[in-house]
Residue frames as qw, qx, qy, qz and C-alpha x, y, z in Angstrom:
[[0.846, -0.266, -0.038, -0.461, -18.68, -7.87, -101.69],
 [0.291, -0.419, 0.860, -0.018, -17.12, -11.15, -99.45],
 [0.553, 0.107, -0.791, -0.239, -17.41, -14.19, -101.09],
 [0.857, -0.396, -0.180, -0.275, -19.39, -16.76, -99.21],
 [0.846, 0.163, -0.467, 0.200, -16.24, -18.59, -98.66],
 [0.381, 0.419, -0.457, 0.686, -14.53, -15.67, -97.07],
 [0.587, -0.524, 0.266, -0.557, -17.31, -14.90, -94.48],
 [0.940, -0.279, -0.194, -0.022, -16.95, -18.71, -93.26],
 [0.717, 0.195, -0.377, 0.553, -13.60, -18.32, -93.18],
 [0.091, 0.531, -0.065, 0.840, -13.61, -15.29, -91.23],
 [0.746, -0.498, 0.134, -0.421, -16.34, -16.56, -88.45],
 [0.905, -0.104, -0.363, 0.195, -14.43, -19.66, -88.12],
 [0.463, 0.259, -0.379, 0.759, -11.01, -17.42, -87.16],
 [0.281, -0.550, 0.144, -0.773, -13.46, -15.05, -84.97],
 [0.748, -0.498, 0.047, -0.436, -15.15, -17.69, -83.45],
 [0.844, 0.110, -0.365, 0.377, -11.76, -19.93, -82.74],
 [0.402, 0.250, -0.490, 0.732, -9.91, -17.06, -81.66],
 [0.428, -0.631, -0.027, -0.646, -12.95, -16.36, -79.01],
 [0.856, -0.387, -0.167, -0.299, -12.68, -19.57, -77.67],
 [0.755, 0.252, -0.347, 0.496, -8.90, -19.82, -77.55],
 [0.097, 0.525, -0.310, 0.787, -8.94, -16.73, -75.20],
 [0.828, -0.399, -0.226, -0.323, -11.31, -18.31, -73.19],
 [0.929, 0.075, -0.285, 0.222, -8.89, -21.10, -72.78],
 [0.337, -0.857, 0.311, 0.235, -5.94, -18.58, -72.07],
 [0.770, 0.234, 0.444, 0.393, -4.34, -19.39, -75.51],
 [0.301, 0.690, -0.067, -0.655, -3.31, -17.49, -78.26],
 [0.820, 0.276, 0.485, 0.129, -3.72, -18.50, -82.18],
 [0.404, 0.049, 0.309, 0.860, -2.03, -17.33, -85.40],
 [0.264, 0.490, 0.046, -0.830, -3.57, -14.38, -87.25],
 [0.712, 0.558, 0.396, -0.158, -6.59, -14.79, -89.59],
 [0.450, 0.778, -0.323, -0.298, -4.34, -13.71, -92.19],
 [0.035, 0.531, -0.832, -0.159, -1.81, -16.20, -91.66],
 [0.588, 0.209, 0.715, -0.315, -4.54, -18.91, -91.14],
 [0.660, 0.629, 0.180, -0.369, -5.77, -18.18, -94.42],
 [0.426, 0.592, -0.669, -0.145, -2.44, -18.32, -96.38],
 [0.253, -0.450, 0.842, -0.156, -2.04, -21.71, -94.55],
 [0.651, 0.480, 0.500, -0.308, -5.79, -22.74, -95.73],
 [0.484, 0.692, -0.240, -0.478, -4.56, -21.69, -99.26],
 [0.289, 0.638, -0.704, -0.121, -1.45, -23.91, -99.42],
 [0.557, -0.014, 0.786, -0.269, -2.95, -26.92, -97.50],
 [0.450, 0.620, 0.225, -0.602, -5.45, -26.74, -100.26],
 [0.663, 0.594, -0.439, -0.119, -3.60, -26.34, -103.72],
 [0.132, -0.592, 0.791, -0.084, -1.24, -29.25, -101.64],
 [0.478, 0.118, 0.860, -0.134, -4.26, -32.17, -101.55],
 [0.618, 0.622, 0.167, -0.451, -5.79, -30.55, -104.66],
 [0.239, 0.743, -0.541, -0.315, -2.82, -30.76, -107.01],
 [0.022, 0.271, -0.961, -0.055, -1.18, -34.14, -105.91],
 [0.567, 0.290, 0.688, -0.347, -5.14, -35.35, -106.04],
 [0.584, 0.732, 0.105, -0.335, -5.31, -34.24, -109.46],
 [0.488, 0.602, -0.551, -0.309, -2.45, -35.31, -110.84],
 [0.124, -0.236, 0.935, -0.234, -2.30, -38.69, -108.99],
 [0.646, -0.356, -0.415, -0.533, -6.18, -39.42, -108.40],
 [0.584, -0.118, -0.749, 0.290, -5.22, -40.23, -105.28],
 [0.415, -0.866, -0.235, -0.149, -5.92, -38.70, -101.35],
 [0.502, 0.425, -0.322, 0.681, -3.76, -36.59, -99.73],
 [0.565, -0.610, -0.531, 0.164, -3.18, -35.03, -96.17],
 [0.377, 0.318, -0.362, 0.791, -1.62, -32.02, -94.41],
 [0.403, -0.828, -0.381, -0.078, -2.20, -30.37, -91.15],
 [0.154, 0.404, -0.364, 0.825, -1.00, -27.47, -89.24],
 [0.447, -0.453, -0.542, 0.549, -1.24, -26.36, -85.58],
 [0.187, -0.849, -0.425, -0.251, -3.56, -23.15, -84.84],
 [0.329, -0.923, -0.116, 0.164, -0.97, -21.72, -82.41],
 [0.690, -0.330, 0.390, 0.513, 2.21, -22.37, -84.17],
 [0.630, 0.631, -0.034, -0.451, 1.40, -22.13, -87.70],
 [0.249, -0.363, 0.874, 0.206, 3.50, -25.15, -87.85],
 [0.774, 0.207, -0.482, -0.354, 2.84, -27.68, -90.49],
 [0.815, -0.222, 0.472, -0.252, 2.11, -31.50, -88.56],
 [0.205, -0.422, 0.801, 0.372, 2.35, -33.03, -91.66],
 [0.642, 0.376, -0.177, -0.644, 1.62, -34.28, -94.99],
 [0.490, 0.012, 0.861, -0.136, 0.72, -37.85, -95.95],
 [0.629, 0.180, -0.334, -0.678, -0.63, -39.80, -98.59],
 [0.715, -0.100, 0.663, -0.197, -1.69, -43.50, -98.47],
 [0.181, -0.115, 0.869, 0.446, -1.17, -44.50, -102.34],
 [0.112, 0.253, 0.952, -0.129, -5.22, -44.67, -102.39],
 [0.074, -0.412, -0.465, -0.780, -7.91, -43.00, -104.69],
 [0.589, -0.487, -0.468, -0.445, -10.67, -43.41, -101.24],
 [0.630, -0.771, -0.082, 0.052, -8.51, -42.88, -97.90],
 [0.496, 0.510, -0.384, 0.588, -5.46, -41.85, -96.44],
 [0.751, -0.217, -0.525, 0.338, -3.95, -42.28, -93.15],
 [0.285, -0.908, 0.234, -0.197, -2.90, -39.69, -90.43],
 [0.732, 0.230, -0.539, 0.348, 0.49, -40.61, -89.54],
 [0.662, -0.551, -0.369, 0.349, 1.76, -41.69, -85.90],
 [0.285, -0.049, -0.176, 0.941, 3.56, -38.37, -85.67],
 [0.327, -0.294, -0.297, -0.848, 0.47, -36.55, -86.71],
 [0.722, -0.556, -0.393, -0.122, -1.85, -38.91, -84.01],
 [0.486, -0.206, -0.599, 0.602, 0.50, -37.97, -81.20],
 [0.133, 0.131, 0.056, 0.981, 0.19, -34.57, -81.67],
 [0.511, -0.295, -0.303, -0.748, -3.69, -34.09, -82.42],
 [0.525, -0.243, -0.798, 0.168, -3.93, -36.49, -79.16],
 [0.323, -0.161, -0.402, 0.842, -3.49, -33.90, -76.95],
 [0.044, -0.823, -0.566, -0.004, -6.94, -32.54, -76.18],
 [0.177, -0.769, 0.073, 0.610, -4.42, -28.92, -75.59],
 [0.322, -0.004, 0.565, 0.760, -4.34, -28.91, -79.71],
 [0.042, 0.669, 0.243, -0.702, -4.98, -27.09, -81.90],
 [0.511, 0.032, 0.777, 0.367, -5.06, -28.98, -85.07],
 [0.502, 0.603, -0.100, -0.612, -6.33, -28.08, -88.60],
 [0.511, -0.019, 0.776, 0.370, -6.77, -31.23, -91.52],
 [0.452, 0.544, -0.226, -0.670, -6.97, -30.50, -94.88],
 [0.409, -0.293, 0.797, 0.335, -7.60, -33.31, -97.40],
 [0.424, 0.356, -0.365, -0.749, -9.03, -34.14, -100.79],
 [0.641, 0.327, 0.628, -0.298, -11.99, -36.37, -101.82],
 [0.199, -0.241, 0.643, 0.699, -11.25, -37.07, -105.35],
 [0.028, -0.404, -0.899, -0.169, -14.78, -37.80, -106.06],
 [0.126, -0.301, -0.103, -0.940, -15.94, -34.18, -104.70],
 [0.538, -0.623, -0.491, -0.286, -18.37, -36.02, -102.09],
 [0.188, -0.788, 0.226, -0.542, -18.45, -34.19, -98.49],
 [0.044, -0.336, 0.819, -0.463, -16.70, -35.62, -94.91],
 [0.713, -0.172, -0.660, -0.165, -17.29, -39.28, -94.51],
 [0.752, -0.603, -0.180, -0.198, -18.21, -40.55, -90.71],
 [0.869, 0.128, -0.173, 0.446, -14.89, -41.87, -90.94],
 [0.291, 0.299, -0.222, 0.881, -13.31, -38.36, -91.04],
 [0.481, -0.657, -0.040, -0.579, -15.68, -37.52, -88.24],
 [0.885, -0.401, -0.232, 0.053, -15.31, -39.82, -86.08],
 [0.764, 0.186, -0.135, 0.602, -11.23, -38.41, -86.07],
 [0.120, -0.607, 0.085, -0.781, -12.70, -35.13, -84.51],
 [0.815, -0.503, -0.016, -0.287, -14.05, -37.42, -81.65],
 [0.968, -0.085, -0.082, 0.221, -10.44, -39.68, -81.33],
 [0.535, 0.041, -0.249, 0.806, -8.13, -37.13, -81.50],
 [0.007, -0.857, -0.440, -0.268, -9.28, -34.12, -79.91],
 [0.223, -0.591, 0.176, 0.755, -6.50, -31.69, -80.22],
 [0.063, 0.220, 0.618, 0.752, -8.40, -31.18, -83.99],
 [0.251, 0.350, 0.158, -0.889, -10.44, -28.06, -84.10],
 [0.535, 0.536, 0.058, -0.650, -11.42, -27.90, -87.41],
 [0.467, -0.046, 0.862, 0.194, -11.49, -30.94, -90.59],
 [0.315, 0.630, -0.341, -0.623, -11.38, -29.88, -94.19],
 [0.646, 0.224, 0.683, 0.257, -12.64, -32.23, -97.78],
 [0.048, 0.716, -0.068, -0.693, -11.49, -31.08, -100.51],
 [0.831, 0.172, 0.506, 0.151, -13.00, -31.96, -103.93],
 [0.395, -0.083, 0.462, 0.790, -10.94, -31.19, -107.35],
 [0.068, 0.339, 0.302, 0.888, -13.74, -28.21, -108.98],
 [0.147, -0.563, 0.059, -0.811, -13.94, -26.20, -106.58],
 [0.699, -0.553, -0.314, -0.326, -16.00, -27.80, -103.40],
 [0.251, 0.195, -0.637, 0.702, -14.83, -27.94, -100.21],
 [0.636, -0.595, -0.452, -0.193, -16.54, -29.07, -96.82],
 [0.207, 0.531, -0.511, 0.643, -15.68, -28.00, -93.52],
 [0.678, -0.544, -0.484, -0.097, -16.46, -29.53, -89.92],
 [0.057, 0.467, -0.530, 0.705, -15.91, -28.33, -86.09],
 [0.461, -0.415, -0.746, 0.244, -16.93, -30.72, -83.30],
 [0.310, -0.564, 0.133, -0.753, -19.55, -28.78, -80.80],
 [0.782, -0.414, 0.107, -0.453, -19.54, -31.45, -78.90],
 [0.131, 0.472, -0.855, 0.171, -16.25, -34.15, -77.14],
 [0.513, -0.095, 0.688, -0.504, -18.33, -35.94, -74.82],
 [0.519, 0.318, 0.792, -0.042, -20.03, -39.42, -76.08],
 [0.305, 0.709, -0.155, -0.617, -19.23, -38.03, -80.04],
 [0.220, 0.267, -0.810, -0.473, -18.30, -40.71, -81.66],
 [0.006, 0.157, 0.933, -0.323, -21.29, -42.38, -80.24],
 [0.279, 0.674, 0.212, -0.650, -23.92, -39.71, -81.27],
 [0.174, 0.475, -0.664, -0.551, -22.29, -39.84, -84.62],
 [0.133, 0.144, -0.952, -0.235, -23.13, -43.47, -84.90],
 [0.362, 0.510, 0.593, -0.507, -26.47, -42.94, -83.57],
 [0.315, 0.644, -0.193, -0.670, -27.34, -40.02, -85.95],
 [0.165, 0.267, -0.815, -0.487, -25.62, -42.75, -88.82],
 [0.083, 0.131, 0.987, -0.035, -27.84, -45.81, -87.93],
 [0.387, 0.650, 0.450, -0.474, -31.27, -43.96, -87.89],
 [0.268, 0.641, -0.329, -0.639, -30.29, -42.31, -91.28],
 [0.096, 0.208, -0.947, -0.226, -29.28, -45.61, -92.85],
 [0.307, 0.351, 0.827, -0.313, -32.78, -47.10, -91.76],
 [0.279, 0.602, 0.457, -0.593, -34.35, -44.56, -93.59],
 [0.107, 0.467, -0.688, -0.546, -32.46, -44.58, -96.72],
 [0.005, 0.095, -0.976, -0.197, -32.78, -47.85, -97.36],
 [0.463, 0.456, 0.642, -0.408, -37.02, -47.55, -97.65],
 [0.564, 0.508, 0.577, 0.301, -38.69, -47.59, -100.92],
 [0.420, 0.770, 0.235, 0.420, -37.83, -45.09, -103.63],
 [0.238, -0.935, 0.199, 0.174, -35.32, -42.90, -101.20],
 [0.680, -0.207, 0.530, 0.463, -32.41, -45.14, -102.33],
 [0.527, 0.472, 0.451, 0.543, -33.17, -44.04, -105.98],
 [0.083, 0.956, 0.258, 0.111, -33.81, -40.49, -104.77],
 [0.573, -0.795, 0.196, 0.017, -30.75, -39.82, -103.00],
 [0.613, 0.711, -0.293, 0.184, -27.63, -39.73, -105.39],
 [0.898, -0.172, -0.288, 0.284, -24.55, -41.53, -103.67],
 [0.406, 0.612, 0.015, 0.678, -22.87, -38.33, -103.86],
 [0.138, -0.540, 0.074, -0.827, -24.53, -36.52, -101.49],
 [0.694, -0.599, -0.394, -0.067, -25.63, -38.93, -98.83],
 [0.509, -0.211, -0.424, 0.719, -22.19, -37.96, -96.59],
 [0.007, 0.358, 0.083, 0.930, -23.51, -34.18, -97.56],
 [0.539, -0.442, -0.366, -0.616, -27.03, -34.86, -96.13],
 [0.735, -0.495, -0.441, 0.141, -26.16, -37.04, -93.35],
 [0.458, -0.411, -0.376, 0.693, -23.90, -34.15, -91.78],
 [0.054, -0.313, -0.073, -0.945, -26.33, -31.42, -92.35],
 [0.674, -0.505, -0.415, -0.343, -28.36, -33.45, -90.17],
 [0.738, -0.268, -0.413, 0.462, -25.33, -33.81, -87.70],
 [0.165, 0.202, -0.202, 0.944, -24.74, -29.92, -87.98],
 [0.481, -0.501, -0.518, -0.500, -28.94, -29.79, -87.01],
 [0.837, -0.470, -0.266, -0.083, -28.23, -31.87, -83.87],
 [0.097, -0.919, 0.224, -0.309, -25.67, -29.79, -83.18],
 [0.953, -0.087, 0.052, 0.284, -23.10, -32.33, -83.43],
 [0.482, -0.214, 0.371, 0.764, -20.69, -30.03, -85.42],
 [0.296, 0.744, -0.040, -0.598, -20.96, -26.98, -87.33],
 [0.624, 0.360, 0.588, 0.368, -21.01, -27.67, -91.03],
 [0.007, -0.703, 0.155, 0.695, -19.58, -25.53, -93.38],
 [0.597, 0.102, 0.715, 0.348, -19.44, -26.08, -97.29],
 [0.332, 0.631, -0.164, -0.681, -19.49, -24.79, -100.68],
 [0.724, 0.285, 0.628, 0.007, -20.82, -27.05, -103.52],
 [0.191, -0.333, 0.416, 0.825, -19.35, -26.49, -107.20],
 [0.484, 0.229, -0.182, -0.824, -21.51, -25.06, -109.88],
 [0.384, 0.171, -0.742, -0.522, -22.22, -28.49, -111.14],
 [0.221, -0.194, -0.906, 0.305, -22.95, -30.34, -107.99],
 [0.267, 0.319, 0.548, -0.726, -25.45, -27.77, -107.25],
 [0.440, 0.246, -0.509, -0.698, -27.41, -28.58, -110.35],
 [0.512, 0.010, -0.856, 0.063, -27.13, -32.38, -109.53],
 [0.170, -0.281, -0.705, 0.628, -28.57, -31.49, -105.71],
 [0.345, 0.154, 0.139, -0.916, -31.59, -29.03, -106.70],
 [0.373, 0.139, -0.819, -0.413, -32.62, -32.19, -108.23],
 [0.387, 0.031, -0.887, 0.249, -32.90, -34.02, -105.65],
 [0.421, -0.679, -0.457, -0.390, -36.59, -34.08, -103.92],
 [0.025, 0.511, -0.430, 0.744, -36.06, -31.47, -101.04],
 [0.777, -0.378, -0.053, -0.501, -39.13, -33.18, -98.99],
 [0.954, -0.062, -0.170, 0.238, -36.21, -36.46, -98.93],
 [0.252, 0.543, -0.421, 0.681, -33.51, -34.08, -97.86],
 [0.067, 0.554, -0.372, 0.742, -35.24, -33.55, -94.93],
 [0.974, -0.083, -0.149, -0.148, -36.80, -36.85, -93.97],
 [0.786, 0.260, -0.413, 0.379, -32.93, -37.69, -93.69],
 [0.122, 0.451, -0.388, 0.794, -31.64, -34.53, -91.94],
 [0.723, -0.432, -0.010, -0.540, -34.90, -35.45, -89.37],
 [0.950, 0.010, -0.311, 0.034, -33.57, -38.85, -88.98],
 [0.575, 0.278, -0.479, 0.602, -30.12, -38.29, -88.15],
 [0.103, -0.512, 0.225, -0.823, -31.44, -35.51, -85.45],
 [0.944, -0.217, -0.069, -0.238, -33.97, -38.44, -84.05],
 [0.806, 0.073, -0.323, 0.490, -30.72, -41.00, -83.71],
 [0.406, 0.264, -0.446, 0.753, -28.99, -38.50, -81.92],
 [0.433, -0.491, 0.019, -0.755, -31.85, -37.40, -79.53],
 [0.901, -0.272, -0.171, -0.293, -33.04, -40.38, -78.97],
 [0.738, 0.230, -0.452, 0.445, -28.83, -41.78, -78.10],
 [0.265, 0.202, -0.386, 0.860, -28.03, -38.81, -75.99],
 [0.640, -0.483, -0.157, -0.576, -31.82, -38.65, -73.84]]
C-alpha cells in the first residue's frame, strides 16, 4: 500500500512535471526529487533538534542543485539569504524550500507571503521535529500576497469572538487558516499531522474549524470580486 505521504509526493512530481512541459521545461526525476526531499528534511530536522533552532535549504527543480542552506540563530524564523532571493526572483524558477518549525505548527503567512515575493518558488515545505510536515504550492501569482492578507484579516475577526479564542489551540490556527486558503484556492495544501497532534485537533469543535475555513474564503472573495 502507498503511504499517504508518498501519493502527495507523487501528484506533486506529476502535477509539476505537467506544468513544466507546458512551459517547455524539463525537471529532475521524481526519484531524484524525492532523495532531495529526504535530505532537505533530515537537514532542518536534525540541526532543529539538536539546536532548537530554524533552519533552511532549497534546491532548484531543474538542476537538482542545492540554492542553499541557512539558519538565522533563532528558535521562530530564519532568513532566505540574498543569494537564495536572487535566484527564487526569477519568476523562470523553479525553487523548492524546506524548513523546520520547531514547535510542529503548519506554514505561517509569513512563509506564504514568500510564494507571492519570489516567484521562481514552486513548492514551500514546514517541517516539525515528530514527524509533521506541511506543504504549500501557490495556484495563484496575481494580487497573492493581497488575497492572503484578505483571507488573514477576515479570519482574525472571527477568532477573536467569544469562546473561539479558547476553542482554537494556538497550534493550529496557521493549520486552519491555510486550509481555508487551500478552499479559496489560494494554494494547494498538503500536510500530514503526527499521531499526537491529531489527538490534540479531533478535539477541537469541528463546527469552529469551519466557521474559520468560511471566513478566510469570504476575505478572499470578497478582496478579489
Amino acid at each position: 500500500m502507498v503511504r499517504r505521504d508518498e501519493q502527495v509526493f507523487l501528484y506533486s512530481c506529476y502535477t509539476a512535471r505537467f506544468f513544466e512541459i507546458v512551459r517547455g521545461g524539463t525537471l529532475i526525476s521524481a526519484r531524484r526529487r524525492k532523495l532531495l526531499d529526504s535530505h532537505s528534511r533530515a537537514y532542518v530536522v536534525g540541526n532543529g533538534r539538536r539546536t532548537g533552532n530554524e533552519y533552511l535549504v532549497g534546491y532548484c527543480l531543474r538542476s537538482g542543485k542545492v540554492l542553499g542552506r541557512h539558519t538565522s540563530n533563532h528558535p521562530s524564523k530564519v532568513a532566505i539569504p540574498n543569494s537564495m532571493v536572487t535566484r527564487l526572483s526569477d519568476k523562470r524558477g523553479r525553487g523548492v524550500i524546506h524548513h523546520n518549525h520547531p514547535g510542529g505548527s503548519s506554514l505561517s503567512s509569513g512563509d506564504l507571503r514568500n510564494l507571492a515575493h519570489l516567484p521562481g518558488t514552486l513548492f514551500k515545505y514546514a517541517h516539525g521535529h515528530s514527524g509533521e510536515w506541511y506543504r504549500a504550492e501557490t495556484l495563484r501569482k496575481r494580487d497573492f500576497a493581497r488575497l492572503l492578507e484578505a483571507g488573514y484579516m477576515k479570519f482574525a475577526k472571527v477568532r477573536v469572538e467569544p469562546g473561539m479564542m479558547k476553542s482554537i489551540p494556538n497550534e493550529f490556527v496557521n493549520h486552519i487558516l491555510n486550509l481555508g486558503y487551500d478552499r479559496a484556492k489560494l494554494i494547494r495544501y498538503t500536510y500530514e499531522l503526527s499521531r499526537e497532534q491529531k489527538l490534540r485537533y479531533n478535539l477541537v469543535p469541528s463546527a469552529d474549524i469551519e466557521v474559520l475555513i468560511n471566513a478566510v474564503v469570504i476575505g478572499v472573495a470578497q478582496k478579489g470580486a
